[in-house]
mmCIF file of the N, C-alpha and C atoms, coordinates in Angstrom:
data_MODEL
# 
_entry.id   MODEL 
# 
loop_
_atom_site.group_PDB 
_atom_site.id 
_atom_site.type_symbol 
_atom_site.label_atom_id 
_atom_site.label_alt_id 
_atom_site.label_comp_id 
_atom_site.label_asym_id 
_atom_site.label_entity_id 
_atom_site.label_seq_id 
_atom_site.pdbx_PDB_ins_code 
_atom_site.Cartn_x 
_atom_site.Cartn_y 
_atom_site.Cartn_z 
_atom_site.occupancy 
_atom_site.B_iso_or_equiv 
_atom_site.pdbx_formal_charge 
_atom_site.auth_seq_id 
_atom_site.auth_comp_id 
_atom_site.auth_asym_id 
_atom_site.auth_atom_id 
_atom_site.pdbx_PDB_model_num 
ATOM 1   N N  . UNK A 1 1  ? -6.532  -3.387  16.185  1.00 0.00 ? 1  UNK A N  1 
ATOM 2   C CA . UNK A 1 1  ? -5.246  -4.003  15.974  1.00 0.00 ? 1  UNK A CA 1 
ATOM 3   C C  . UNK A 1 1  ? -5.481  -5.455  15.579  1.00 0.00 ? 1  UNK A C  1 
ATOM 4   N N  . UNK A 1 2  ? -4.257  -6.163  14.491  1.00 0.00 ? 2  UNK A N  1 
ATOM 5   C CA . UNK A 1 2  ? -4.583  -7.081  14.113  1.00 0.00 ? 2  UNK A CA 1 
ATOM 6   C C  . UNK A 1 2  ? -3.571  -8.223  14.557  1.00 0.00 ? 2  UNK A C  1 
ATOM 7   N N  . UNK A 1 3  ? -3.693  -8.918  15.153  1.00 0.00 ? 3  UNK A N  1 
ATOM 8   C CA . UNK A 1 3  ? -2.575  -10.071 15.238  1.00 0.00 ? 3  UNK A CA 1 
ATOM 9   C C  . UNK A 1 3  ? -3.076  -11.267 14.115  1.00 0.00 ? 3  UNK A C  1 
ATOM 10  N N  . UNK A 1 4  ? -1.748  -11.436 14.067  1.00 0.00 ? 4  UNK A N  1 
ATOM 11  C CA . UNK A 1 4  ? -1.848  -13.090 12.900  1.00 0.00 ? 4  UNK A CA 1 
ATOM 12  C C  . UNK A 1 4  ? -0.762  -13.735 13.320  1.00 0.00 ? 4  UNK A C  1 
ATOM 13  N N  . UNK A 1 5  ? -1.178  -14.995 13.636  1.00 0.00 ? 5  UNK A N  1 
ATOM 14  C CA . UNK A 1 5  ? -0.217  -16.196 13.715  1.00 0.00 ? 5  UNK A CA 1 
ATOM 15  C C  . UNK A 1 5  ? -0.584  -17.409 13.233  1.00 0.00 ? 5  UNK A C  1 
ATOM 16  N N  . UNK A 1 6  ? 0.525   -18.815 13.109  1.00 0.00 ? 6  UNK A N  1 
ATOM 17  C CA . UNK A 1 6  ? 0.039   -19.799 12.666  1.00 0.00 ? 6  UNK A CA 1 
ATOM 18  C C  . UNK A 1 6  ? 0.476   -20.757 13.928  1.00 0.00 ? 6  UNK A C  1 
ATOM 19  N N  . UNK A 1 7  ? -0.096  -21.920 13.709  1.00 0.00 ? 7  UNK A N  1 
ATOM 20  C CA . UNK A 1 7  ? -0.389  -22.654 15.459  1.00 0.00 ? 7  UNK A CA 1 
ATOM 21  C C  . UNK A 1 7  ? -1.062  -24.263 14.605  1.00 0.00 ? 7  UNK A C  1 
ATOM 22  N N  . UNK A 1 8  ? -0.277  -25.324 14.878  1.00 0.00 ? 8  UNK A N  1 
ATOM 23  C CA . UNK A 1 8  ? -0.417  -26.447 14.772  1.00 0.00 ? 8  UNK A CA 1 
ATOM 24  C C  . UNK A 1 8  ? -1.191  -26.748 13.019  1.00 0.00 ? 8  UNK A C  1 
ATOM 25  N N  . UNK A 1 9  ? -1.084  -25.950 12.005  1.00 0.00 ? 9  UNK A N  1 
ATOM 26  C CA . UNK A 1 9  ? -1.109  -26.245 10.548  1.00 0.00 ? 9  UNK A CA 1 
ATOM 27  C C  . UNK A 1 9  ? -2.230  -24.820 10.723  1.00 0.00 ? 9  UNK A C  1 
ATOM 28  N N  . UNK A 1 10 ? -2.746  -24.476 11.400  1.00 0.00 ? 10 UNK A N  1 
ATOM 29  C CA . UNK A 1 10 ? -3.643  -23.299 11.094  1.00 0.00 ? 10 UNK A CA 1 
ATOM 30  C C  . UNK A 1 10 ? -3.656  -21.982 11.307  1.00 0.00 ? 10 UNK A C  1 
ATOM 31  N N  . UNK A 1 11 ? -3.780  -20.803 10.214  1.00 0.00 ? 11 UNK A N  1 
ATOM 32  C CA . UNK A 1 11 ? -3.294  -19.592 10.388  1.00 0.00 ? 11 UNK A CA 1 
ATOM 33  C C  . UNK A 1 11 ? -4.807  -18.833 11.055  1.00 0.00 ? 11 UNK A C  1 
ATOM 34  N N  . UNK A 1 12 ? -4.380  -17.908 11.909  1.00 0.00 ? 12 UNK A N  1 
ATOM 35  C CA . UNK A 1 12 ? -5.091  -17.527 12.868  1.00 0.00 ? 12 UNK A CA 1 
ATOM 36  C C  . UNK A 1 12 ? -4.954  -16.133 12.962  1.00 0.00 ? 12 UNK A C  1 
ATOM 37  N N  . UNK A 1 13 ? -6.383  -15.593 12.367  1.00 0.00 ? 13 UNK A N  1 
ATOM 38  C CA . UNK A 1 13 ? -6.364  -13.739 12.316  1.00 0.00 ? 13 UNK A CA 1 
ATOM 39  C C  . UNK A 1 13 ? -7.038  -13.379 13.561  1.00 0.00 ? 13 UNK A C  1 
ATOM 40  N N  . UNK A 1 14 ? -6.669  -12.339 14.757  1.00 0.00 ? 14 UNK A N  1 
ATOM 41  C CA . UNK A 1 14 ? -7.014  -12.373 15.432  1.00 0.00 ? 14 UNK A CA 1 
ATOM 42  C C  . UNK A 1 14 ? -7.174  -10.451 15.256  1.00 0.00 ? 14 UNK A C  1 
ATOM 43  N N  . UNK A 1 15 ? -9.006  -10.044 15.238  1.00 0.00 ? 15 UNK A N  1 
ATOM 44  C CA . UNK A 1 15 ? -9.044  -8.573  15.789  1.00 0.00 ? 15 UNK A CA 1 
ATOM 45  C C  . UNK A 1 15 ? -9.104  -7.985  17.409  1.00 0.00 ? 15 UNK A C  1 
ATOM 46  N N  . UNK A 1 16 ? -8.404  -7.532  17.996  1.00 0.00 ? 16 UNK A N  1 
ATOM 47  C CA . UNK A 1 16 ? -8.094  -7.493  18.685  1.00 0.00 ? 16 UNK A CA 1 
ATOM 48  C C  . UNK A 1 16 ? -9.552  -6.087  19.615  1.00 0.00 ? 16 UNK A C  1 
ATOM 49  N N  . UNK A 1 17 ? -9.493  -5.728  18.497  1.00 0.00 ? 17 UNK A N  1 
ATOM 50  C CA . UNK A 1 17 ? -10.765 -4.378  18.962  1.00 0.00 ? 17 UNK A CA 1 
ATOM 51  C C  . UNK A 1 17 ? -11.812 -5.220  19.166  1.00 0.00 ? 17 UNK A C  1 
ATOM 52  N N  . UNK A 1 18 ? -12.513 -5.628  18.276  1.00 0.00 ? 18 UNK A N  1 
ATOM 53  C CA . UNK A 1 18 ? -13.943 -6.473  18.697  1.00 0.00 ? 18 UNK A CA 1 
ATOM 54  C C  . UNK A 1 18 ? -13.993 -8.065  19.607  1.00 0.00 ? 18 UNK A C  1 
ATOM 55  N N  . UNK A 1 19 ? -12.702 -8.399  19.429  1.00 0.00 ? 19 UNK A N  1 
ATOM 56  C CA . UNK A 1 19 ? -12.316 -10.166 20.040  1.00 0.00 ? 19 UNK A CA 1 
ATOM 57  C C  . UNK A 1 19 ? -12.683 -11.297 19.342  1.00 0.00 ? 19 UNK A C  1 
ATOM 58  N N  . UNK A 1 20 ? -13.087 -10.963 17.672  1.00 0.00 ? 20 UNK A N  1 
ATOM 59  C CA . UNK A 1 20 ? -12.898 -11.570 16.882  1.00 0.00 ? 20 UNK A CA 1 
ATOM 60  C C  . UNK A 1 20 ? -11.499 -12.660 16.719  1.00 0.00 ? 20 UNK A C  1 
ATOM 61  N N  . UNK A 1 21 ? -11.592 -14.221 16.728  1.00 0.00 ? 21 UNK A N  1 
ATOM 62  C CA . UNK A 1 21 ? -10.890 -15.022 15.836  1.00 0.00 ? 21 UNK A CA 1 
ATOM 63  C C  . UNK A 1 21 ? -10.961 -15.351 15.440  1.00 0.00 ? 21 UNK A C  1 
ATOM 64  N N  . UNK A 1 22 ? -10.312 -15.592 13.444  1.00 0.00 ? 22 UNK A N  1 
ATOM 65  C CA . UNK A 1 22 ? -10.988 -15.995 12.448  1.00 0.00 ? 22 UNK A CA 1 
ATOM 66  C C  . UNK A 1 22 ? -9.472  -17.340 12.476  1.00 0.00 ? 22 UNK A C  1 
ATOM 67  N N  . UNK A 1 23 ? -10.090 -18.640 12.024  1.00 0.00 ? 23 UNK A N  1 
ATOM 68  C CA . UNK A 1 23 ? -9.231  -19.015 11.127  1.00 0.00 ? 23 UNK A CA 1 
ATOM 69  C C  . UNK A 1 23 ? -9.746  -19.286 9.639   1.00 0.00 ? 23 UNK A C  1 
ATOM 70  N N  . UNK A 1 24 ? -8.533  -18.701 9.300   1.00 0.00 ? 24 UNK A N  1 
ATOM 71  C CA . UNK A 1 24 ? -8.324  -18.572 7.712   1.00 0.00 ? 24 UNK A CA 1 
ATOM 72  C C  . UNK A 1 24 ? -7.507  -19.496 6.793   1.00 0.00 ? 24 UNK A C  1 
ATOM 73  N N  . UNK A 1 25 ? -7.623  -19.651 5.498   1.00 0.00 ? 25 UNK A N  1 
ATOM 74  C CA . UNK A 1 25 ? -6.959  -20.252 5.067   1.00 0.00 ? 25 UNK A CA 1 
ATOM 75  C C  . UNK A 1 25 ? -5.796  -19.036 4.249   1.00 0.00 ? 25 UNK A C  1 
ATOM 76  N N  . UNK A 1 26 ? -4.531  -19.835 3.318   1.00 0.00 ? 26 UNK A N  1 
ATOM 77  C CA . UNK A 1 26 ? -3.437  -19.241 3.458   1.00 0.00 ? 26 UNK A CA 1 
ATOM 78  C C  . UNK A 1 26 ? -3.547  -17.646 2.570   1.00 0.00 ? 26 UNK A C  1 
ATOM 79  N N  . UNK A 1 27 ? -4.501  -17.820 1.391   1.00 0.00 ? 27 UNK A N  1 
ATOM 80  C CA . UNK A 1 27 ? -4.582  -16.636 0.688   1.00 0.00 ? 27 UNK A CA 1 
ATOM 81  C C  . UNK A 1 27 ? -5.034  -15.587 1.322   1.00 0.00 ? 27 UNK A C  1 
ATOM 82  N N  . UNK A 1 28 ? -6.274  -15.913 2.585   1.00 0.00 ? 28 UNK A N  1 
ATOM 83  C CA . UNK A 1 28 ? -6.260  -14.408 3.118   1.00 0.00 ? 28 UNK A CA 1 
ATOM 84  C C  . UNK A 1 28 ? -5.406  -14.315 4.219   1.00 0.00 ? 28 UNK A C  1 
ATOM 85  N N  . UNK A 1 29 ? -4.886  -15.023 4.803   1.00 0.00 ? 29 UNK A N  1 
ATOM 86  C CA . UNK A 1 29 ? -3.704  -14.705 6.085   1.00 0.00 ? 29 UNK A CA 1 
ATOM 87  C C  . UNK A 1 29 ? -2.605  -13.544 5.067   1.00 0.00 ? 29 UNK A C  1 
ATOM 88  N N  . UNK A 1 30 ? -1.939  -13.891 4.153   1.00 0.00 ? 30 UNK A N  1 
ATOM 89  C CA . UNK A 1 30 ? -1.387  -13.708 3.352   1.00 0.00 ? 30 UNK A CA 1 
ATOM 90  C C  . UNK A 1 30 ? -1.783  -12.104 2.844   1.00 0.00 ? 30 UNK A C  1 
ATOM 91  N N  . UNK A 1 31 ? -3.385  -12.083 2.512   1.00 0.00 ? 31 UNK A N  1 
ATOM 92  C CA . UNK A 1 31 ? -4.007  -10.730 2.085   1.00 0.00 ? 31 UNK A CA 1 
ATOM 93  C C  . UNK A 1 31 ? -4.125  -9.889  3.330   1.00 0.00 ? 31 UNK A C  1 
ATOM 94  N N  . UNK A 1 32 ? -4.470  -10.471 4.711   1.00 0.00 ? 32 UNK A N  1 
ATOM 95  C CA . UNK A 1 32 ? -4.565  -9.539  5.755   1.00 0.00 ? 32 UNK A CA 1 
ATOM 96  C C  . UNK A 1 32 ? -3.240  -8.831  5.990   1.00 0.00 ? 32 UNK A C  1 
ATOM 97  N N  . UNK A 1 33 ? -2.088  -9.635  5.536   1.00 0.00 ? 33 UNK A N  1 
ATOM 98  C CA . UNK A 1 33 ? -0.933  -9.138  6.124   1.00 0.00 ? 33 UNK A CA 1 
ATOM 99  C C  . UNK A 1 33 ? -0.547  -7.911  5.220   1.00 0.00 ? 33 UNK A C  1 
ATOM 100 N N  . UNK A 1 34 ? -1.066  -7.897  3.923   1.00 0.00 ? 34 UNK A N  1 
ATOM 101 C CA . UNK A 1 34 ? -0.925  -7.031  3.029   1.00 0.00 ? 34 UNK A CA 1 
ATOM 102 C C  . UNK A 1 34 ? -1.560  -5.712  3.539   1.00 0.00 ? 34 UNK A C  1 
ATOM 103 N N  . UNK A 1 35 ? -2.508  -5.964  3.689   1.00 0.00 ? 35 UNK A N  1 
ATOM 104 C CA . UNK A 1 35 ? -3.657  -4.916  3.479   1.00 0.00 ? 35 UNK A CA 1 
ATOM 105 C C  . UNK A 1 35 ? -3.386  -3.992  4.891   1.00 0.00 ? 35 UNK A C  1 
ATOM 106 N N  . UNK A 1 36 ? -3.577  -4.849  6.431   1.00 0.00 ? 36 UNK A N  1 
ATOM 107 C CA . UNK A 1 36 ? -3.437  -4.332  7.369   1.00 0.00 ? 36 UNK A CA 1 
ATOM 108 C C  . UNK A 1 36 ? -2.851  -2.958  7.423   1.00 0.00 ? 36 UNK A C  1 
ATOM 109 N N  . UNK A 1 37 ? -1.447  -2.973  6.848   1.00 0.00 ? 37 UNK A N  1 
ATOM 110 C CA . UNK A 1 37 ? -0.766  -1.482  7.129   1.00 0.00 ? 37 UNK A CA 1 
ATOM 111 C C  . UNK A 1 37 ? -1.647  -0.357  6.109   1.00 0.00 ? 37 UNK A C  1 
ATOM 112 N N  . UNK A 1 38 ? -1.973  -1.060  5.164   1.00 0.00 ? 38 UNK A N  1 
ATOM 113 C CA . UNK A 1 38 ? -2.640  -0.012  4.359   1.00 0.00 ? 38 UNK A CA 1 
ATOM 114 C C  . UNK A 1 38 ? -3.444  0.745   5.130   1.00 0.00 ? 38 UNK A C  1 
ATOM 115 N N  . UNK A 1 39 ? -4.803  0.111   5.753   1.00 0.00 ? 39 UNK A N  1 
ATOM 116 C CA . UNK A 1 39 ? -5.537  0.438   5.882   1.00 0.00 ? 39 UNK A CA 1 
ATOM 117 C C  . UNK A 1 39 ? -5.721  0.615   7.464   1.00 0.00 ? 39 UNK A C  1 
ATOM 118 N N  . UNK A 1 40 ? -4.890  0.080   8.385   1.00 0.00 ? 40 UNK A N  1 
ATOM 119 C CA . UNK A 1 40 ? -4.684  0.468   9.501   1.00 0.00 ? 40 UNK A CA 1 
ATOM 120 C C  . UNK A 1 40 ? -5.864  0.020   10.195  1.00 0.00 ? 40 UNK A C  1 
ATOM 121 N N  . UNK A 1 41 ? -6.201  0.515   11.637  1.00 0.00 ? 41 UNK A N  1 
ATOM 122 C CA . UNK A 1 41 ? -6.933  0.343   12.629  1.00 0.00 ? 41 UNK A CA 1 
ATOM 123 C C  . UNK A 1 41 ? -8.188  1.032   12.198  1.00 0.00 ? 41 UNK A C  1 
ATOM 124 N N  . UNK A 1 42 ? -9.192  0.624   12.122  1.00 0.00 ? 42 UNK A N  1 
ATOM 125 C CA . UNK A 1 42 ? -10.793 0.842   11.498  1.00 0.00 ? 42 UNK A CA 1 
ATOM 126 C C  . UNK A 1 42 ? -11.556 0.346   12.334  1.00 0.00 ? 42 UNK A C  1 
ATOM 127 N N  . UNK A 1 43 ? -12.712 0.780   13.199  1.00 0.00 ? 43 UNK A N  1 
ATOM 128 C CA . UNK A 1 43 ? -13.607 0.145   14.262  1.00 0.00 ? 43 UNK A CA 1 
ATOM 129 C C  . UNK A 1 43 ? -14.527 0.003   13.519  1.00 0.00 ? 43 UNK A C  1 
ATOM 130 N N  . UNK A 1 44 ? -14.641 0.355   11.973  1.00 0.00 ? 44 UNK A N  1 
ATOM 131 C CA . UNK A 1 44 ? -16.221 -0.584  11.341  1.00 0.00 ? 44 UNK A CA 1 
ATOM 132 C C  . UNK A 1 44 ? -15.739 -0.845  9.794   1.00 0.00 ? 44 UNK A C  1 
ATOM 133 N N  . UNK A 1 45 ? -16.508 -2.023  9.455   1.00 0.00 ? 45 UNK A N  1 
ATOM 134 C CA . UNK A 1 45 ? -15.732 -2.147  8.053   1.00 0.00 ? 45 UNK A CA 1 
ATOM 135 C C  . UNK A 1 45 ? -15.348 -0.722  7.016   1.00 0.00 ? 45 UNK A C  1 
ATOM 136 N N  . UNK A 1 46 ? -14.541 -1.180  6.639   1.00 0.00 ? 46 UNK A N  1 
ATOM 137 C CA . UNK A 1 46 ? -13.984 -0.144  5.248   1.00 0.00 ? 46 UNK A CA 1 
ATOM 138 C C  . UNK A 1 46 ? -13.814 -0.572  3.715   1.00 0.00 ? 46 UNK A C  1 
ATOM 139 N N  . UNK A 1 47 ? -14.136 -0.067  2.949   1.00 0.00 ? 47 UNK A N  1 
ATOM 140 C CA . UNK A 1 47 ? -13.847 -0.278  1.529   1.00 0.00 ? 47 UNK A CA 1 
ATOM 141 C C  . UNK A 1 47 ? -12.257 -0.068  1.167   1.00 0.00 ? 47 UNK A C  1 
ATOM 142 N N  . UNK A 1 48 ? -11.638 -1.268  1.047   1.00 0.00 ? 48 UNK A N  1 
ATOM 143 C CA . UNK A 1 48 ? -10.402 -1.740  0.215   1.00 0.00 ? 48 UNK A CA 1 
ATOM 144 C C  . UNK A 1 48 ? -10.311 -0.381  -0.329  1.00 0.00 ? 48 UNK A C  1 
ATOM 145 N N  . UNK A 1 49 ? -8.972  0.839   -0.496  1.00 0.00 ? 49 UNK A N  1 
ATOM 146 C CA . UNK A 1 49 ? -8.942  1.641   -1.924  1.00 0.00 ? 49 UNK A CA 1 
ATOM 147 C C  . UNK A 1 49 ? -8.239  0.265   -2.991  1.00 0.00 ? 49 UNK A C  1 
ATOM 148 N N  . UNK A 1 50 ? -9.157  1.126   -4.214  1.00 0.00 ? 50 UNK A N  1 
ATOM 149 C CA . UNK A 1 50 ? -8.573  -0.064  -5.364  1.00 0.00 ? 50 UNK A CA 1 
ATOM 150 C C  . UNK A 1 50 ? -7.418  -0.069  -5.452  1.00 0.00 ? 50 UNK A C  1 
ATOM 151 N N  . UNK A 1 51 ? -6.367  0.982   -5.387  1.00 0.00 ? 51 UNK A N  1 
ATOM 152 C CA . UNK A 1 51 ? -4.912  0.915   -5.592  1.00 0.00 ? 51 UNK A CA 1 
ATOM 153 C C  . UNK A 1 51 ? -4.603  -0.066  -4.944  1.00 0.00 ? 51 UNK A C  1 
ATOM 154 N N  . UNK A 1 52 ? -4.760  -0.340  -3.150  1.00 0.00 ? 52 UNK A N  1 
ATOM 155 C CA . UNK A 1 52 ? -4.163  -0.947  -2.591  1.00 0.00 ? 52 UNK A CA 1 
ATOM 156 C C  . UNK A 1 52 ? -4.706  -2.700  -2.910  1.00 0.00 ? 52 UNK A C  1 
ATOM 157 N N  . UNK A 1 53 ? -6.140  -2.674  -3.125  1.00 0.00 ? 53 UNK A N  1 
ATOM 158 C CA . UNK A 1 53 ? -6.584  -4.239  -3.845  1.00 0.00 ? 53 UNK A CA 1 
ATOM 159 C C  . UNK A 1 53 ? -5.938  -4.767  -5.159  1.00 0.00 ? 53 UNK A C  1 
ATOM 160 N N  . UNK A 1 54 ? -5.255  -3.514  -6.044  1.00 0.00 ? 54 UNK A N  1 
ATOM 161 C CA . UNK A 1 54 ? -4.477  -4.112  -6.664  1.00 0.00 ? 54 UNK A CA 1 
ATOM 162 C C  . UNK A 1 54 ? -3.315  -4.774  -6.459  1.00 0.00 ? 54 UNK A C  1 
ATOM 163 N N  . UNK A 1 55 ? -2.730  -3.721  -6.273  1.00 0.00 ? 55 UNK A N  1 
ATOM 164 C CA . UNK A 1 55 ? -1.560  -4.156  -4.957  1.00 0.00 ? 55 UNK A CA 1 
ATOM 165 C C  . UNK A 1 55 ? -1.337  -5.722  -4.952  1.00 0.00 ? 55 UNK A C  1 
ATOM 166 N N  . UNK A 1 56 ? -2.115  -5.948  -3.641  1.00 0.00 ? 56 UNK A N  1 
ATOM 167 C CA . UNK A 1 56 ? -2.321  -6.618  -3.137  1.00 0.00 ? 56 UNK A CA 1 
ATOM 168 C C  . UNK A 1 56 ? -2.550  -8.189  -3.661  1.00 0.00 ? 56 UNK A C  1 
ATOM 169 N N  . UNK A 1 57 ? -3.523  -7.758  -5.338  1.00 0.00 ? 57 UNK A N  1 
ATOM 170 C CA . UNK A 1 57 ? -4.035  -9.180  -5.788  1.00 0.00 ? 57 UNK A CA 1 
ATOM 171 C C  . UNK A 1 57 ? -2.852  -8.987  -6.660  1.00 0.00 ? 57 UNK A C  1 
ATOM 172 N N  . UNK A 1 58 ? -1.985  -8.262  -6.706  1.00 0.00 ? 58 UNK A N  1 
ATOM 173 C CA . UNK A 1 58 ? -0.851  -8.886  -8.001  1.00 0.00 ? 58 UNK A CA 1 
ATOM 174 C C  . UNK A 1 58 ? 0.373   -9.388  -7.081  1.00 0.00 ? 58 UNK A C  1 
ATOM 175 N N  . UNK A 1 59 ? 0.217   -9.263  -6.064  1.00 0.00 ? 59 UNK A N  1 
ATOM 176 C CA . UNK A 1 59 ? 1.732   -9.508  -4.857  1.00 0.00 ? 59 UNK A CA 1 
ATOM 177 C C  . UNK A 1 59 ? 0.909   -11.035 -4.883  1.00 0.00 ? 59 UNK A C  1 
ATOM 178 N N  . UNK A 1 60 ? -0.704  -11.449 -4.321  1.00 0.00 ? 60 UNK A N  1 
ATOM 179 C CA . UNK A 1 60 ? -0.844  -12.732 -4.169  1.00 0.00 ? 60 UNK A CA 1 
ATOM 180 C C  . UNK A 1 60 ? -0.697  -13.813 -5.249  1.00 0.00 ? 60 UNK A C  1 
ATOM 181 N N  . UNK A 1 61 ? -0.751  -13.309 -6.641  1.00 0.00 ? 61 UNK A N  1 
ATOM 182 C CA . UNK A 1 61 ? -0.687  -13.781 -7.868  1.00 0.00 ? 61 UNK A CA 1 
ATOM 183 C C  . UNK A 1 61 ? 0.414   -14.695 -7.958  1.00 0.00 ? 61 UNK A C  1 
ATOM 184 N N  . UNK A 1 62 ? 1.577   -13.535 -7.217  1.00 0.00 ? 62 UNK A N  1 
ATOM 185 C CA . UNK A 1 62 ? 3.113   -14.043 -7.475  1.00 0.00 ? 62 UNK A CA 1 
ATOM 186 C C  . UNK A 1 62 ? 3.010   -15.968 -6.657  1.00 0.00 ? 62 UNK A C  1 
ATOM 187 N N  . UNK A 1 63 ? 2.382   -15.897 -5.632  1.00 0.00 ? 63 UNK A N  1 
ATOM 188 C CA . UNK A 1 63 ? 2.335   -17.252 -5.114  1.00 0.00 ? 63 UNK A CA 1 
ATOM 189 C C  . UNK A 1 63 ? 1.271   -18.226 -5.249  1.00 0.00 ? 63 UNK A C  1 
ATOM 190 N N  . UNK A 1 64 ? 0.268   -17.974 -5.451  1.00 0.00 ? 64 UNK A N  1 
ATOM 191 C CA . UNK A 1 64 ? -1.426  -18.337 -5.182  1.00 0.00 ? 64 UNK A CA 1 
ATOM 192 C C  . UNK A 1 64 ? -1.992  -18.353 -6.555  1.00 0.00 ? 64 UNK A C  1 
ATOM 193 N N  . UNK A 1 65 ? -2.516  -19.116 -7.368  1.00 0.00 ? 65 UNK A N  1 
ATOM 194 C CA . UNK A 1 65 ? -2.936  -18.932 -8.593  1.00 0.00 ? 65 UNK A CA 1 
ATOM 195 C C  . UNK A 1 65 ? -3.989  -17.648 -8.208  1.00 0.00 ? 65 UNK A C  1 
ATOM 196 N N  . UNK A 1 66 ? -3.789  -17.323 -10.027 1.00 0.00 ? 66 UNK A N  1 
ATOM 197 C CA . UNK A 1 66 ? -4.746  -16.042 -10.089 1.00 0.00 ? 66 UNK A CA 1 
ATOM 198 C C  . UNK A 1 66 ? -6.603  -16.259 -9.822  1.00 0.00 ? 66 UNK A C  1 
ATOM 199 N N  . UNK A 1 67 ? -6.627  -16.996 -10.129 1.00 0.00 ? 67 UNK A N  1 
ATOM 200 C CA . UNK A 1 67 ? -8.265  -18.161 -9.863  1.00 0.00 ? 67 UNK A CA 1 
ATOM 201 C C  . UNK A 1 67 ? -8.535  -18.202 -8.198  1.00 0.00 ? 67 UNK A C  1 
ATOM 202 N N  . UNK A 1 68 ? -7.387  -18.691 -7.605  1.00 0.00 ? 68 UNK A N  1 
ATOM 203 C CA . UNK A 1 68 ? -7.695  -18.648 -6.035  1.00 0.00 ? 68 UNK A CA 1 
ATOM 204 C C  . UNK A 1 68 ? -8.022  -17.218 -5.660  1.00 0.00 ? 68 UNK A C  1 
ATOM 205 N N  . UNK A 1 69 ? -6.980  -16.398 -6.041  1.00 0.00 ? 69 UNK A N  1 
ATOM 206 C CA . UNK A 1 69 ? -6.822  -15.080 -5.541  1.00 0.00 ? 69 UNK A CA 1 
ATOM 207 C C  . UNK A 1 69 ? -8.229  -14.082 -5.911  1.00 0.00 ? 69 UNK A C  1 
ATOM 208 N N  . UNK A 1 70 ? -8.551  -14.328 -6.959  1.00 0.00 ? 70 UNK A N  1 
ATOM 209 C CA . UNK A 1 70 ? -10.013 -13.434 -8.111  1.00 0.00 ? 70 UNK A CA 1 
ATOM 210 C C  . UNK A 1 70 ? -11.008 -13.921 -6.835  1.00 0.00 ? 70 UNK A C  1 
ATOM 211 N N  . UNK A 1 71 ? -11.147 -15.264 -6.906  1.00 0.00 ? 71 UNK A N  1 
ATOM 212 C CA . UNK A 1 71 ? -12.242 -15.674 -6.164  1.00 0.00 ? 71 UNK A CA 1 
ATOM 213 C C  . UNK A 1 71 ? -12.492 -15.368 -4.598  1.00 0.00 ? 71 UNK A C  1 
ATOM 214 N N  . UNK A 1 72 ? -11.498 -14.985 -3.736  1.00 0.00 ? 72 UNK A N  1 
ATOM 215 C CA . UNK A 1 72 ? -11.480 -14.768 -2.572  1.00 0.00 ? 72 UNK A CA 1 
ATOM 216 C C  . UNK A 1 72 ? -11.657 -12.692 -2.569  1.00 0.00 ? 72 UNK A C  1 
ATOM 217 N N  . UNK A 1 73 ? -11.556 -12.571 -3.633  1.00 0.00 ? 73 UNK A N  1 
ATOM 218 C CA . UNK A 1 73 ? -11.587 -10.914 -3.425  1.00 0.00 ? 73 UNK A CA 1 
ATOM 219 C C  . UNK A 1 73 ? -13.137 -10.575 -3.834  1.00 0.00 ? 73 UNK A C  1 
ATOM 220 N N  . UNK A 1 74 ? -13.843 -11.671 -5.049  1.00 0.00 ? 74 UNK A N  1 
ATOM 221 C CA . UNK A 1 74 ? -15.050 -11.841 -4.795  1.00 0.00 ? 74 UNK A CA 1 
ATOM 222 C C  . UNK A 1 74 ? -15.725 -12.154 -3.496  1.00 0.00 ? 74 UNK A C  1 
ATOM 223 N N  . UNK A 1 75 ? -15.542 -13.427 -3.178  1.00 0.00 ? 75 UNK A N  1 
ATOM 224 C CA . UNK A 1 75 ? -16.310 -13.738 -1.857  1.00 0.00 ? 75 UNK A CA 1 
ATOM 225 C C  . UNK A 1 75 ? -16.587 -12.179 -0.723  1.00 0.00 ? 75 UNK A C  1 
ATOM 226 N N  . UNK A 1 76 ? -15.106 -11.622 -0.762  1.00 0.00 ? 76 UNK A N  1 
ATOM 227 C CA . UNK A 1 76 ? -14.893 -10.992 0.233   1.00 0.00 ? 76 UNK A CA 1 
ATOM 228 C C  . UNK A 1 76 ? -15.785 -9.672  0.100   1.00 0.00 ? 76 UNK A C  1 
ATOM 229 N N  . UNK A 1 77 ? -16.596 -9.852  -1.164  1.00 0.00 ? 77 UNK A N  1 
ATOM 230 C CA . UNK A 1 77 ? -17.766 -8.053  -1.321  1.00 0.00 ? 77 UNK A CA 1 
ATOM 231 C C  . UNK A 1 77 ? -18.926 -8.912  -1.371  1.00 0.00 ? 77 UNK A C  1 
ATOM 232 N N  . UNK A 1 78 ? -18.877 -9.902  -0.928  1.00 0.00 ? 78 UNK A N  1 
ATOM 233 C CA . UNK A 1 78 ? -20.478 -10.248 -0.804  1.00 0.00 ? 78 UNK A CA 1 
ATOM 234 C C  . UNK A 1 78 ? -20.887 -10.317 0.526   1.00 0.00 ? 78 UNK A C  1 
# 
């Protein structure tokens, strides 16, 4: 399970299965909130389906330049 909140200017992904807290900046708070229902509760990483990474990078487009958004979906397969 995933909680996300924001708390004194910083957004805060919290996994709740392992006791992971990440803070993040706004494009992936933004992408976790997307993705989460997609892909639901997973106890080890999972591969994005592309439908839903599309999805996803054309909903962040609408707010987030396309440059921010490309680059964080890179980072995120390395």
């Amino acid at each position: 399970m995933i909680h996300q909140y924001k708390n004194n200017g910083y957004n805060i992904v919290m996994d709740i299965a392992s006791g992971s807290v990440h803070v993040v900046d706004d494009v992936v708070y933004d992408a976790v909130a997307l993705l989460e229902p997609v892909i639901g509760e997973v106890m080890s990483p999972v591969q994005i389906p592309e439908t839903a990474r599309k999805n996803a990078e054309a909903e962040l487009s609408k707010t987030y330049p396309a440059e921010d958004v490309k680059e964080h979906w890179m980072r995120s397969r390395s």
